[in-house]
C-alpha positions as a printed Julia matrix, in Angstrom:
204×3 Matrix{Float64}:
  25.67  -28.65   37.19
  22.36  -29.65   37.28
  21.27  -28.47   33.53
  24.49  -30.01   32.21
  24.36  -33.35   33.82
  20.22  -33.21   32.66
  21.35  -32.52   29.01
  24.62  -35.27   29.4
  21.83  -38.18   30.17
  18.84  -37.43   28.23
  20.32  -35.41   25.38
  19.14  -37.55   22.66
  15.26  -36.42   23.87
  16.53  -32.49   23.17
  17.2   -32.88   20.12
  13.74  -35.11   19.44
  12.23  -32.2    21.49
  14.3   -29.0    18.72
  12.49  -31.17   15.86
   9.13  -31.82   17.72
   8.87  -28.18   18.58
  10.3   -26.7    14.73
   7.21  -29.21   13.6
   4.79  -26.76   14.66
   6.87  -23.3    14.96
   9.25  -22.84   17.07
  11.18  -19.48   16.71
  11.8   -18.93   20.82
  12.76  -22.16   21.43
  15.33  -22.45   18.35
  16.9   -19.21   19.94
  17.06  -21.15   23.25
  18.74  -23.95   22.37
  21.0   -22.03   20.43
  21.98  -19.93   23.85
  22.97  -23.29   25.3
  24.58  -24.19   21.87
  26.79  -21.43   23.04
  27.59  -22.19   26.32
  28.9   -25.6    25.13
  25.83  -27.87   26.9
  24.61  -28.73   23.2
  25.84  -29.62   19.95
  25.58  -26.91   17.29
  25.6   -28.88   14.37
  23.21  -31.41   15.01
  20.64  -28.93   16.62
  20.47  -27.01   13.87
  20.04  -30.27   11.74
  17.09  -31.15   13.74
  15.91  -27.34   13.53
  15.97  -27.55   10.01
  14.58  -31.02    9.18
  11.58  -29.95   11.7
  10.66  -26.8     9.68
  10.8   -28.58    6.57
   9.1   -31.77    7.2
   6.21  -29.69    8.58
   5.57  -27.69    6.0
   5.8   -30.07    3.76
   2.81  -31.75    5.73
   0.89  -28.44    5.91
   1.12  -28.13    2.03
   0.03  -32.05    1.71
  -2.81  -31.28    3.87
  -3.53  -27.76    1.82
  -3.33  -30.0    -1.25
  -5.65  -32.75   -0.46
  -7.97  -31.77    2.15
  -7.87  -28.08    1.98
 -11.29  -26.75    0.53
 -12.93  -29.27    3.14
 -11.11  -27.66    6.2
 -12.13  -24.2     5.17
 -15.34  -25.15    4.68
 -15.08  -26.65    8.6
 -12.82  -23.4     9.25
 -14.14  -20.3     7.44
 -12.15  -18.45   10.23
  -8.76  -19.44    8.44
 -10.01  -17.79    4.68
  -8.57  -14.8     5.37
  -4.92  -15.97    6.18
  -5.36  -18.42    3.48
  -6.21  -15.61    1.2
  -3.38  -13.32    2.36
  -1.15  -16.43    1.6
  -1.91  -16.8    -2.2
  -1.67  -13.3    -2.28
   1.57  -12.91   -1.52
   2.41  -16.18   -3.59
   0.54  -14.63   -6.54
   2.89  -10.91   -5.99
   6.51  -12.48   -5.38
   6.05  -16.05   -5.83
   9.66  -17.54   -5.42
  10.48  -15.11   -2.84
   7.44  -15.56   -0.36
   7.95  -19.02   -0.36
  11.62  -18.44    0.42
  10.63  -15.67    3.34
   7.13  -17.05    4.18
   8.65  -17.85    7.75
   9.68  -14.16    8.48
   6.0   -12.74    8.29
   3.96  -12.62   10.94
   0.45  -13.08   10.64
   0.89  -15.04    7.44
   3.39  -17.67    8.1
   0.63  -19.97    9.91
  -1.06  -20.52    7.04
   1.02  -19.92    4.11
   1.92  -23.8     3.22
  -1.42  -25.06    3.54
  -2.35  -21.83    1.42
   0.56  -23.15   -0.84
  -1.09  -26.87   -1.23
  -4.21  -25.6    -2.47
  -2.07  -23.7    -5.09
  -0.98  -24.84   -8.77
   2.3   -24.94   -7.36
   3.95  -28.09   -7.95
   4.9   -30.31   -5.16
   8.32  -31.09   -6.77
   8.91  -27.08   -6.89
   7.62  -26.69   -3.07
   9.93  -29.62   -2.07
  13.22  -27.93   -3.01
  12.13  -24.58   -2.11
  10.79  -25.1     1.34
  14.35  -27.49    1.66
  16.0   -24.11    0.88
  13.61  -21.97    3.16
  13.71  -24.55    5.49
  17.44  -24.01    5.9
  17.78  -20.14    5.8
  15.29  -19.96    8.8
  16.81  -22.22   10.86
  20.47  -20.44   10.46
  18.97  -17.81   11.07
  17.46  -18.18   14.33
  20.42  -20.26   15.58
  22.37  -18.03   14.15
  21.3   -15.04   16.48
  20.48  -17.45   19.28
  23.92  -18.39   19.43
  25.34  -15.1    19.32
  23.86  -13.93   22.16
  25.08  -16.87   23.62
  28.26  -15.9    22.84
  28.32  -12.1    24.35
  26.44  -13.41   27.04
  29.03  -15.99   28.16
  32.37  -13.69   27.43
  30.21  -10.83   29.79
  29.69  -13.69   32.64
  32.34  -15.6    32.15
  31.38  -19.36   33.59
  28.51  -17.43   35.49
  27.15  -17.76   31.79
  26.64  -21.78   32.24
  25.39  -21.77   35.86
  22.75  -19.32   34.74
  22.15  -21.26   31.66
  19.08  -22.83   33.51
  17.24  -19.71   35.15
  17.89  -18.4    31.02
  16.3   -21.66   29.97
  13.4   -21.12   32.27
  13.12  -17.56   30.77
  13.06  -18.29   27.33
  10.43  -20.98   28.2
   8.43  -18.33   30.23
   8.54  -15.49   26.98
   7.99  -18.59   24.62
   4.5   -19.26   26.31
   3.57  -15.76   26.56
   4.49  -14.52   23.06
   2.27  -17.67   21.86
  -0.72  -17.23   23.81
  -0.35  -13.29   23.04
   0.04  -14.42   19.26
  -3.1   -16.65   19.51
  -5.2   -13.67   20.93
  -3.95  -11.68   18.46
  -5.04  -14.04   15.49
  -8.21  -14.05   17.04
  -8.7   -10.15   17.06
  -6.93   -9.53   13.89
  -9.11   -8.45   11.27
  -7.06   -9.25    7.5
  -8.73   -6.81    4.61
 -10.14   -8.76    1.93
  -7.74   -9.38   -0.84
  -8.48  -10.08   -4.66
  -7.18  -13.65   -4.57
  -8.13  -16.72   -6.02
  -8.58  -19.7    -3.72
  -6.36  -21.3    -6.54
  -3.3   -19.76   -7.65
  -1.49  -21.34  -10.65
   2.07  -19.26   -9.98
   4.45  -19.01  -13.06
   7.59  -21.83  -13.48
């Protein structure tokens, strides 16, 4: 199979790829790779390493760029007060919990670490946290990803790894469309002011 023998010889770029893409975001293409965890053409284990070191190590550079360059960027970006805003709201309602389940809400998870380096929050605190939030995301999205992998294969049969490309090119497909729909939608979405501080100093 084409897919298989693609994944055989440059498999080591997939998994560069799973922590490249979990960098930035990455939700439709950690479900992805978890379908073809489940059809046996990639490791489990290591891809959801690489899922999880991804989210973490860039969010830990979104809240080191929040922490040392973040009042200069909104000043360049007055567009991204609101989310900000939103961000230290949250932080300021549930603290320990919205940094554990920042990831899950739309519309605020773009912003909510940079929003988190211009915080009091300590970056020793953030570290372990985001490790921790890091982690639960990524099983989770694997988690379901491979799942459906699962049902999918035991309806097909070995039709599920011969189609395992076409379902590749379809995840890829809704990947790019639910982005550029979610960029459109940042663009038109209006956030009501909220009564937050551009510095937070959240309780220990």
């Amino acid at each position: 199979m084409e897919l298989e023998r693609l994944i055989a010889e440059h498999g080591t770029w997939f998994y560069v790829i799973t922590f490249a893409w979990t960098f930035l975001e990455g939700e439709t293409f950690v479900l992805c790779a978890a379908f073809l965890a489940a059809q046996g053409l990639v490791n489990a284990p290591l891809l959801l390493l690489c899922a999880w070191l991804g989210s973490f190590s860039g969010d830990q550079f979104y809240f080191w760029t929040g922490r040392h360059f973040g009042p200069r960027l909104l000043q360049r970006f007055p567009k991204w007060r609101p989310g900000v805003d939103a961000a230290l709201s949250w932080l300021k309602r549930f603290n320990t919990g919205f940094i554990l389940t920042f990831r899950f809400i739309y519309g605020v998870r773009n912003f909510s670490s940079f929003a988190l380096g211009m915080s009091g929050l300590s970056w020793q605190r953030f570290f372990w946290l985001n490790l921790v939030a890091a982690g639960i995301w990524a099983v989770s999205f694997i988690g379901v990803g491979y799942m459906f992998g699962h049902v999918f294969k035991s309806m097909l049969g070995n039709i599920a790894r011969d189609f395992s490309l076409i379902m590749l090119g379809v995840f890829v497909m809704i990947g790019g469309g639910m982005y550029l729909l979610h960029r459109l939608q940042k663009r038109r979405m209006s956030v009501p002011p909220v009564n937050a501080a551009t510095v937070v100093t959240p309780p220990r």
